[in-house]
C-alpha positions as CSV (number, residue, x, y, z in Angstrom):
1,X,-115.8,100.9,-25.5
2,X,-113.5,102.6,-22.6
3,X,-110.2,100.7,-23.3
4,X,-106.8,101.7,-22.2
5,X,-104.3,103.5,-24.6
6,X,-102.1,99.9,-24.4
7,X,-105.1,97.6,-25.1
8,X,-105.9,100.3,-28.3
9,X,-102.6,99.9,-29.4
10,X,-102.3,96.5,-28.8
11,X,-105.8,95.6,-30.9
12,X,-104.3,98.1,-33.4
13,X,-101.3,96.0,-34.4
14,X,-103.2,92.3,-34.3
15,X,-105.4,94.8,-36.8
16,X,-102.6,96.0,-39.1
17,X,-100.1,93.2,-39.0
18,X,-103.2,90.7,-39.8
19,X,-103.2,88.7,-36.7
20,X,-106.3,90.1,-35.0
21,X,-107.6,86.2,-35.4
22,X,-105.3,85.2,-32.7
23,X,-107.1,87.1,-30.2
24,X,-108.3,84.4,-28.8
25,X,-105.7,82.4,-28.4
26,X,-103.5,85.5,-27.0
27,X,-106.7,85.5,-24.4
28,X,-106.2,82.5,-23.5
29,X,-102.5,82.5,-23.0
30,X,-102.7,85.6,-20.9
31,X,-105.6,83.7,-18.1
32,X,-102.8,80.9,-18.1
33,X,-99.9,83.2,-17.4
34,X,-102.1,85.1,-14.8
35,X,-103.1,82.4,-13.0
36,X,-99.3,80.8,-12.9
37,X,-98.2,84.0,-11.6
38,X,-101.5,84.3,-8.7
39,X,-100.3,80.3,-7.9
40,X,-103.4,78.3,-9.3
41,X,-103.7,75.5,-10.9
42,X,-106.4,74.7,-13.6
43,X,-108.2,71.1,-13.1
44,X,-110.0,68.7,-14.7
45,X,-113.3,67.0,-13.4
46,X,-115.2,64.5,-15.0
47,X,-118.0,63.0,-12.6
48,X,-120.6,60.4,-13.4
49,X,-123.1,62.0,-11.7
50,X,-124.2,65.7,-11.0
51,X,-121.6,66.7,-8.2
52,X,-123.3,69.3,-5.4
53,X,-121.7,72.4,-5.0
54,X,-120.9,71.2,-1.4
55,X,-119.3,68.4,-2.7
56,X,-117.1,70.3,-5.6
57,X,-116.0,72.7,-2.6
58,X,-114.8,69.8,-0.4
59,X,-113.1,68.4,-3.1
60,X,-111.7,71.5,-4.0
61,X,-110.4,72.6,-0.3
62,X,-108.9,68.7,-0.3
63,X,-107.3,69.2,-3.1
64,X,-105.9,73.0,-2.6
65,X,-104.6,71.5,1.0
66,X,-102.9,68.7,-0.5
67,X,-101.4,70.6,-3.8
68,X,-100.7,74.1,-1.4
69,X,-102.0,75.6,-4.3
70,X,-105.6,77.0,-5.3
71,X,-107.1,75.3,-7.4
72,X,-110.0,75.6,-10.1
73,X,-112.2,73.4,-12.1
74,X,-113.2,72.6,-15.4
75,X,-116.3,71.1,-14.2
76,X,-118.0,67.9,-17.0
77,X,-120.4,64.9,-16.2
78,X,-119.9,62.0,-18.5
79,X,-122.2,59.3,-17.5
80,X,-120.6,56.9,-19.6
81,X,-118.0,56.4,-16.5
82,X,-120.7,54.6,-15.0
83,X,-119.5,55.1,-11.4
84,X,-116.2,57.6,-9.9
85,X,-114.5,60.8,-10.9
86,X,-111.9,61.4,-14.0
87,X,-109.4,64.3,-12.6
88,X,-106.3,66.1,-14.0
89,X,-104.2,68.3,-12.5
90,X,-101.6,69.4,-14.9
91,X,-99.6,66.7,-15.3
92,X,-100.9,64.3,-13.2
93,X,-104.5,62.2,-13.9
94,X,-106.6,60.6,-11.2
95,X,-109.3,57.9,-12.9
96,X,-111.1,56.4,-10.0
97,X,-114.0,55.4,-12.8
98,X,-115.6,52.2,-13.0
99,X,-115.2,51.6,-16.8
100,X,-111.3,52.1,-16.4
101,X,-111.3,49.7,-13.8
102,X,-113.6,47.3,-16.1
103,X,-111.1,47.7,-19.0
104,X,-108.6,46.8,-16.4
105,X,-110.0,43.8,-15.7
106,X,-110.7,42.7,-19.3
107,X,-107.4,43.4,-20.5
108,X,-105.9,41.2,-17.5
109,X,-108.9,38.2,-18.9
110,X,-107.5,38.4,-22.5
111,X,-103.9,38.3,-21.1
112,X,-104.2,35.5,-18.9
């Protein structure tokens, strides 16, 4: 492989100090940092059905407009939510699904 003298080094110490099994997690870290420093966000999306790719770009240039931020997804479909989309953006969750809104419902039925 054609690495750079740093990422040599770099490997060589994880090697010798006994930490090469955090490589991934170093990996990982690094995307994060990259894309906090470029001004993206990382999202969640959990559909209930197959979403189009149209449809997963108009959500995404919604969403980028509204956040002034790029954003990108971490694409699932669970069709367990029967109907609507599960979404988290850092901090903040969006659950427009049906079977939140049916446990809604029957937690306000065994209150009442």
């Amino acid at each position: 492989m054609n690495l750079s003298k740093l990422i040599t080094n770099f490997l060589n110490v994880l090697v010798i100090k006994r930490r090469i099994f955090f490589i991934n997690k170093i990996f990982l870290s690094f995307l994060s940092l990259t894309s906090k420093k470029r001004g993206e966000l990382k999202a969640s999306l959990i559909s209930s059905k197959n979403l189009t790719s149209e449809e997963l770009e108009s959500l995404n240039k919604e969403l980028s407009l509204t956040m002034g931020t790029s954003i990108t997804f971490d694409y699932k479909v669970d069709e367990e939510l029967i109907g609507g989309l599960k979404m988290q953006i850092g901090s903040l969750m969006i659950d427009t699904s049906i079977k939140n809104k049916l446990k809604k419902h029957e937690q306000t039925m065994l209150e009442a």
